[in-house]
C-alpha positions as a Markdown table, in Angstrom:
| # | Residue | x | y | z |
|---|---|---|---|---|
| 1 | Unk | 11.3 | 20.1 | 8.6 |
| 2 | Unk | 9.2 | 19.6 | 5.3 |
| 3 | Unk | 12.8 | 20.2 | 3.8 |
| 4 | Unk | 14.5 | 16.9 | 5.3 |
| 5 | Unk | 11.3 | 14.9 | 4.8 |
| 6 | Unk | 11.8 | 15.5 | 0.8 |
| 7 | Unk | 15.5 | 15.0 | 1.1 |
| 8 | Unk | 14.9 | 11.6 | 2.6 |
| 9 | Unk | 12.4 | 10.4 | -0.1 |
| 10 | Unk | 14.2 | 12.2 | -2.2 |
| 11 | Unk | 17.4 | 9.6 | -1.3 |
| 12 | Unk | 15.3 | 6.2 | -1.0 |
| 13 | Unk | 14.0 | 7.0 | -5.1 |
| 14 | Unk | 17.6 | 8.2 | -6.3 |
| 15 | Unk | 18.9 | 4.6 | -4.4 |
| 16 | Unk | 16.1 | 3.0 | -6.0 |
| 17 | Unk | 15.1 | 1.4 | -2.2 |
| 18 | Unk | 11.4 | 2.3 | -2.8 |
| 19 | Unk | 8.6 | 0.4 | -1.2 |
| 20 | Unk | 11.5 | 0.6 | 1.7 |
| 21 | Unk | 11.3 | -0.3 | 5.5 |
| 22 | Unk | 11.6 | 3.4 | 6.7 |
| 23 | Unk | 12.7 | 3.7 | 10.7 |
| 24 | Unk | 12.9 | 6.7 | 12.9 |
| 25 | Unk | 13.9 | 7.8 | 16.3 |
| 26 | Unk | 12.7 | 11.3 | 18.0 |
| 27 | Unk | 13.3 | 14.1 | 15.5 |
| 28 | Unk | 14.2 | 11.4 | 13.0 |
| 29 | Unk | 10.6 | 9.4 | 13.8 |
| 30 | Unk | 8.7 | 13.1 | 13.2 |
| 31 | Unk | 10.1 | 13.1 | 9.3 |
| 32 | Unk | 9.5 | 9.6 | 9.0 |
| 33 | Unk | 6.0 | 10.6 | 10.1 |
| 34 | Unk | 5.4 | 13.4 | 7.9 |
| 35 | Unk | 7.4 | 11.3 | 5.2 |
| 36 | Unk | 4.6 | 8.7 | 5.3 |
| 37 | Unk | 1.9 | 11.6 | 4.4 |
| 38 | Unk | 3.7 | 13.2 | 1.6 |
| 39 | Unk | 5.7 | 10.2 | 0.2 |
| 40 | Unk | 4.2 | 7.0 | 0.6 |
| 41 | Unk | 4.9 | 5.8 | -2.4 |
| 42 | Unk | 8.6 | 5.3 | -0.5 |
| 43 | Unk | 7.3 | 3.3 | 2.3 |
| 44 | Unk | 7.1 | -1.0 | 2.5 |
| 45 | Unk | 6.0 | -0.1 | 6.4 |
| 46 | Unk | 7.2 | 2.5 | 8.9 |
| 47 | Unk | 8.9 | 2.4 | 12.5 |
| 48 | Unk | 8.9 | 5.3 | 14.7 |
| 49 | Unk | 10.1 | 6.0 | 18.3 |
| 50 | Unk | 9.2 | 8.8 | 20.5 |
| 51 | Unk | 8.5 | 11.9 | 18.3 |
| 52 | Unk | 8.9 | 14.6 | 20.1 |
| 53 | Unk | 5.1 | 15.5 | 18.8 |
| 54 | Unk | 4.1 | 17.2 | 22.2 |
| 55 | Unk | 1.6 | 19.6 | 20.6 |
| 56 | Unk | -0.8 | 16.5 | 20.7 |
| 57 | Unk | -1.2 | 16.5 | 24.4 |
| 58 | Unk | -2.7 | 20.0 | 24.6 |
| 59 | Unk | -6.5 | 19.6 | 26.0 |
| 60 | Unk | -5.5 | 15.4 | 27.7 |
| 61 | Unk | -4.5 | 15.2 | 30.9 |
| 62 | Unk | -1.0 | 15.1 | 30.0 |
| 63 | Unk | -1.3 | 19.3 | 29.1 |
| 64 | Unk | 0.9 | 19.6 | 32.5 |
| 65 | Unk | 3.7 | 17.4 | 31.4 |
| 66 | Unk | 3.5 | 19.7 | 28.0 |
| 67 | Unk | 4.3 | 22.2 | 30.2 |
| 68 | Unk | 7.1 | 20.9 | 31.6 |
| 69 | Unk | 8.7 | 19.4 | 28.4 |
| 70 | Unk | 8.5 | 23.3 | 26.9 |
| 71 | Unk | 10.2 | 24.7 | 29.8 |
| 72 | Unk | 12.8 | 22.3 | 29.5 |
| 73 | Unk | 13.2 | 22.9 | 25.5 |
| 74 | Unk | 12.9 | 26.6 | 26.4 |
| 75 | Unk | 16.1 | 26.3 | 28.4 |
| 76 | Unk | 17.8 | 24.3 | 26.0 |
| 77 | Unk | 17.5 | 26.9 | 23.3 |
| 78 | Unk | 18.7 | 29.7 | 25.7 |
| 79 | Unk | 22.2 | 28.0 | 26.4 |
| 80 | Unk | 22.1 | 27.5 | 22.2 |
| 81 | Unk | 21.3 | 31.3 | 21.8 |
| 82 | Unk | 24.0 | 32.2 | 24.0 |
| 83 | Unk | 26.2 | 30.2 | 22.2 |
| 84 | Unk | 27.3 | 27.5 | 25.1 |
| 85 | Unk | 26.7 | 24.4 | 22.9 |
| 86 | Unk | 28.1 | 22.0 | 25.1 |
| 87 | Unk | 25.8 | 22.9 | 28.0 |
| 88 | Unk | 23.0 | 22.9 | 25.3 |
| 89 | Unk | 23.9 | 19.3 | 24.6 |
| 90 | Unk | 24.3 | 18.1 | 28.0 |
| 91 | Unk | 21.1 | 19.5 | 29.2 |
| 92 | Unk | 19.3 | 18.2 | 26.3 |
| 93 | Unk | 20.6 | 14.9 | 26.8 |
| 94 | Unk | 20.4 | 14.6 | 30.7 |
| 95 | Unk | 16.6 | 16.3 | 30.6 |
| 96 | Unk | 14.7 | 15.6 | 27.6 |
| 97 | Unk | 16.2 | 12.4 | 25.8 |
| 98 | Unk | 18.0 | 10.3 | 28.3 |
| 99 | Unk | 18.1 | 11.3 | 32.1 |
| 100 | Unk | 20.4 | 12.5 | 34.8 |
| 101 | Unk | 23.7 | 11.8 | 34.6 |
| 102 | Unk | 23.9 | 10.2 | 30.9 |
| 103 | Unk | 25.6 | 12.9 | 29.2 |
| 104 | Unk | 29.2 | 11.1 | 31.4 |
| 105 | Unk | 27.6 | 7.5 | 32.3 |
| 106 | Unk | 25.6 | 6.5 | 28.6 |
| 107 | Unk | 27.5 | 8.4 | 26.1 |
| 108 | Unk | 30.6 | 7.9 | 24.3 |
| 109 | Unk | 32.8 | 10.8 | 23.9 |
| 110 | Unk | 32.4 | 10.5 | 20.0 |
| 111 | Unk | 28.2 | 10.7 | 20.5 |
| 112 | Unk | 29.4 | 13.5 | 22.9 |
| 113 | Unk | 31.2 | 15.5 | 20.3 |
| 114 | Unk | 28.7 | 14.7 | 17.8 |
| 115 | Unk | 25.5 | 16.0 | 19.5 |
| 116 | Unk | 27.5 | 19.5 | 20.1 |
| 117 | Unk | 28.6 | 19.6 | 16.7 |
| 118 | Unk | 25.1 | 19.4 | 15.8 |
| 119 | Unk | 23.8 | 21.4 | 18.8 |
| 120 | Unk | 22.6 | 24.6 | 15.7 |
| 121 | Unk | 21.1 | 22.3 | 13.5 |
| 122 | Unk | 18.7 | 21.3 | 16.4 |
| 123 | Unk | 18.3 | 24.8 | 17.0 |
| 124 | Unk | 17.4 | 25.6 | 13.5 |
| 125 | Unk | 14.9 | 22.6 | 13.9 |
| 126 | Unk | 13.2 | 23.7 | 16.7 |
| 127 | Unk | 13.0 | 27.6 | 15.7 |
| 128 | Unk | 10.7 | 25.6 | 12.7 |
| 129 | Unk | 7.3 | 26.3 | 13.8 |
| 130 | Unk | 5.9 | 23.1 | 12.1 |
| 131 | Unk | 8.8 | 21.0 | 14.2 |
| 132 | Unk | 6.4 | 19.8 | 16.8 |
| 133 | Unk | 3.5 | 19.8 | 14.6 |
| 134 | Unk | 1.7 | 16.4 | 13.0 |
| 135 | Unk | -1.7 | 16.4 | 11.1 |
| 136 | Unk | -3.4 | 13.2 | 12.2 |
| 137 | Unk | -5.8 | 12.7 | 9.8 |
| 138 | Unk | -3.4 | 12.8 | 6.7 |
| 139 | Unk | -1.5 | 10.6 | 8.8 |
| 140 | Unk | -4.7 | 8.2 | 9.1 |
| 141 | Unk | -4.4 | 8.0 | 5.2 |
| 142 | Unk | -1.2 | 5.9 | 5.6 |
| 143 | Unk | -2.5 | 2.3 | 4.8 |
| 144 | Unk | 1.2 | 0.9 | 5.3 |
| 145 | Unk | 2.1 | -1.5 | 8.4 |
| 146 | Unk | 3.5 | 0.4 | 11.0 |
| 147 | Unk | 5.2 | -0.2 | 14.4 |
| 148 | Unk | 4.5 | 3.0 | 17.0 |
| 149 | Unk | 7.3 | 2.4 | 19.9 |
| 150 | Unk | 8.2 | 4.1 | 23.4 |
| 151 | Unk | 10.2 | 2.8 | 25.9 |
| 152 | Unk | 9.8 | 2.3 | 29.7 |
| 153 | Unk | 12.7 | 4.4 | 30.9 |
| 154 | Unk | 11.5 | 7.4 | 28.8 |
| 155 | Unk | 10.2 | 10.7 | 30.3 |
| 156 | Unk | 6.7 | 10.4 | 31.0 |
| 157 | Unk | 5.5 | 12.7 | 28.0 |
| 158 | Unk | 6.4 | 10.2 | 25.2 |
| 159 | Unk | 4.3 | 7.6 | 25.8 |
| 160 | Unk | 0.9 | 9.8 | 25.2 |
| 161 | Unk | 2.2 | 11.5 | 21.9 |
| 162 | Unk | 2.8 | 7.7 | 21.1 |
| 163 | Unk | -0.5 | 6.2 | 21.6 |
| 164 | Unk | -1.8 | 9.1 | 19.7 |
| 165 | Unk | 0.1 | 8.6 | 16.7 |
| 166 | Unk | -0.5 | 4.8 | 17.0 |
| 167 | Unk | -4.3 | 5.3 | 17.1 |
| 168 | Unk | -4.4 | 7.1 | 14.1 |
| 169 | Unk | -2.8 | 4.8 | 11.8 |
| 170 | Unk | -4.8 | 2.0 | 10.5 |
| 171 | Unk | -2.5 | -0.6 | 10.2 |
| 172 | Unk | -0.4 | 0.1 | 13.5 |
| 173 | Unk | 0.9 | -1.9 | 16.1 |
| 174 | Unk | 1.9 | -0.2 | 19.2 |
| 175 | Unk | 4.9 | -1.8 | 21.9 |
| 176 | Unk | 6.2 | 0.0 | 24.8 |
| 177 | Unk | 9.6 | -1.4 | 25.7 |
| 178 | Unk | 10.6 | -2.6 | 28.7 |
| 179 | Unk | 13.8 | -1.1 | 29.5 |
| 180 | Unk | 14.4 | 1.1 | 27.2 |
| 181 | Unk | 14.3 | 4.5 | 27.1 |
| 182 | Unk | 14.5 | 7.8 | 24.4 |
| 183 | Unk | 17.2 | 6.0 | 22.3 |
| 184 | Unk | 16.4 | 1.9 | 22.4 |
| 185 | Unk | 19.3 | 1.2 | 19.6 |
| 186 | Unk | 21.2 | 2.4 | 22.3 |
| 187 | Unk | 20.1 | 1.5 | 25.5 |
| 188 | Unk | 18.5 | -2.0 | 24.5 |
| 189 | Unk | 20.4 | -2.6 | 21.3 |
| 190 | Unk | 19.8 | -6.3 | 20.6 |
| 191 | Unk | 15.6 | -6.4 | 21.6 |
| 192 | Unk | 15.2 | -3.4 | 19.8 |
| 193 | Unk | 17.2 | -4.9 | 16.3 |
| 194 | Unk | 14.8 | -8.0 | 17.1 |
| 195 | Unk | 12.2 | -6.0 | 17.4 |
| 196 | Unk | 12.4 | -3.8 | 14.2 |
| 197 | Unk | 13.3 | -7.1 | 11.9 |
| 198 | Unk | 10.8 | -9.1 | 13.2 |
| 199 | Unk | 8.3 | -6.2 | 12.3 |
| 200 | Unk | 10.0 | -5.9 | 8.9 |
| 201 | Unk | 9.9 | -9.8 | 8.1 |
| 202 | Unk | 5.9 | -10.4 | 9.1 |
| 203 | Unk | 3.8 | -11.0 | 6.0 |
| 204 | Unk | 1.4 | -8.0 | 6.9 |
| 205 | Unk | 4.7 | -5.6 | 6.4 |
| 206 | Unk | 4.2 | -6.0 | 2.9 |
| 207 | Unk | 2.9 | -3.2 | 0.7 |
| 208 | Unk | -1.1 | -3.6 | 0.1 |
| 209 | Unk | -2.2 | -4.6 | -3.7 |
């Protein structure tokens, strides 16, 4: 994990993007996350959706929907490790990121193809045992605007791990959605673009002096 949070720092200085609006979504929102602690210097403010950061709710009252969100992870990774990617991807889709029935009814068949092709990568990712993992009080020394979103249509196990993140960052402003779900760009495309440039434009998404 600590290996794509370089790369993607790593890419905004080689661009020369730096202080840069950095977004991420799930997986993507956990680097952006950990990106913030060991690369500021990158960010101009940070958006992140939905990491998957479920260690956090061990000791809340939302330990039994931890629970539930490992056993379904757990049974992901055994259709990986036996190799059925497709069934991997489908069950990923249809019980951790979107809901039943979205792997035929939400998705494309080029999304479909694509989250097979990179059913081992995920695997890789999750066999990482910082993947889940997020040090809060580095992240509280993020003084960078940043916008902490979940979506109404999401599993119920998102929206703690969100508020959590949120509270820890001292410049944070925290939205829930209406409508949307574990991928907004794709379930409310056009709010969640408004939402993100709005963010981006405000004068407090500036970097401090």
């Amino acid at each position: 994990m600590f290996e794509d949070v370089d790369d993607l720092a790593g890419l905004i200085d080689e661009l020369g993007l730096a202080p840069a609006h950095i977004a991420g979504n799930s997986a993507g929102a956990a680097i952006v996350l950990r990106a913030a602690i060991r690369h500021p210097e990158a960010f101009r403010s940070l958006v992140a959706h939905e990491p998957p950061l479920f260690p956090l709710l061990v000791g809340t009252e939302y330990e039994a929907a931890l629970t539930e969100v490992r056993r379904r992870i757990d049974a992901v990774v055994a259709l990986l490790e036996s190799g059925d990617h497709k069934g991997a991807a489908q069950l990923f889709v249809e019980a951790i990121a979107y809901g039943p029935g979205a792997w035929e009814q939400q998705l494309t068949p080029e999304m479909r193809e694509a989250l097979i092709a990179n059913a081992p990568t995920w695997l890789d990712e999750v066999r990482d045992p910082d993947f889940l993992e997020m040090d809060l009080d580095a992240l509280a020394g993020f003084d960078r605007p940043a916008l902490l979103t979940s979506g109404t249509e999401s599993p119920p196990f998102f929206g703690p791990v969100v508020d959590q993140v949120a509270a820890s960052l001292p410049r944070s402003e925290r939205v829930t959605i209406d409508g949307a779900d574990h991928v907004p760009h794709i379930s409310v495309p056009r709010r969640y673009v408004e939402l993100v440039r709005t963010f981006a434009q405000t004068e407090r998404s500036g970097a401090p002096d």
